[in-house]
C-alpha positions in Angstrom: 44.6 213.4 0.7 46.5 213.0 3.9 47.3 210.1 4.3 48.4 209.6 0.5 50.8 212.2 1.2 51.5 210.2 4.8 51.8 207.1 2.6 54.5 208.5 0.6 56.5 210.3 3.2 56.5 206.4 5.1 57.2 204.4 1.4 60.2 206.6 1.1 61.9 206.4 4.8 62.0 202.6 5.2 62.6 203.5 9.4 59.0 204.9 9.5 57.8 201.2 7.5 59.4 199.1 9.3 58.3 200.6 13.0 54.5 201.0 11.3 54.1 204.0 11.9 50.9 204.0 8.7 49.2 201.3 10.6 49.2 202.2 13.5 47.4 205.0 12.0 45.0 203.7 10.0 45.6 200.0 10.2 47.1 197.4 8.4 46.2 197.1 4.5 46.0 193.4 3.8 46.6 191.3 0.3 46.3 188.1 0.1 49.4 186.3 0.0 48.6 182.5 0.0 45.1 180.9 0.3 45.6 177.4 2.1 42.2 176.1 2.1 38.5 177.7 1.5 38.3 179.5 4.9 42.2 179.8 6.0 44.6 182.3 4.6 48.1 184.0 4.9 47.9 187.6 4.3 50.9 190.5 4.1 50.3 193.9 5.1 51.4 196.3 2.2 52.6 199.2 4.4 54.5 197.4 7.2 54.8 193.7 5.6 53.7 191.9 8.6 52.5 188.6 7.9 48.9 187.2 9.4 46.9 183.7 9.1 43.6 184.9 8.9 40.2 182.7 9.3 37.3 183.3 7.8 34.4 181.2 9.4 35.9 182.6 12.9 36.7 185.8 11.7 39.9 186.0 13.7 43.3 187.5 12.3 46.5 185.8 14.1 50.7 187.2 13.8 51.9 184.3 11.5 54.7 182.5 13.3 57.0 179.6 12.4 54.4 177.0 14.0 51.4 178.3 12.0 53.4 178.5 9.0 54.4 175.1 9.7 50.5 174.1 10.4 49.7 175.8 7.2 52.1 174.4 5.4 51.0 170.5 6.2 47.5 171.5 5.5 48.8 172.7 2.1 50.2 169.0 1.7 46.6 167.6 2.7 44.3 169.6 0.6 46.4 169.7 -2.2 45.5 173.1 -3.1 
């Protein structure tokens, strides 16, 4: 219950989103945003919309800059998917 009510207060005062104030909280709340092969993804947090490149076989989550975009993006082109 409190942290729907904390979810709300934060989805209406876009200064409290954007500083991430929710996950610092109780941590980021991933979707998937693009899968680039079997075992790589980009994924958004909902609350604070930070975007990650997470790996699965090495279970490591990574802040998704312009060069990993950039990496992801050419794998994209190779796997076709």
């Amino acid at each position: 219950m409190f942290k729907k009510a904390l979810s709300w207060i934060i989805a209406r005062s876009p200064r409290l989103r954007q500083t991430g104030v929710m996950c610092r909280i109780f941590g980021h709340d991933y979707k998937l945003k693009r899968k680039i092969t079997p075992y790589l993804r980009e994924i958004e947090c909902k609350n604070c919309k930070r975007q990650f490149g997470m790996h699965d076989e090495l279970r490591c989550v990574l802040p998704l800059d312009d060069e990993l975009r950039a990496c992801n993006d050419d794998l994209v082109k190779l796997y076709g998917t």
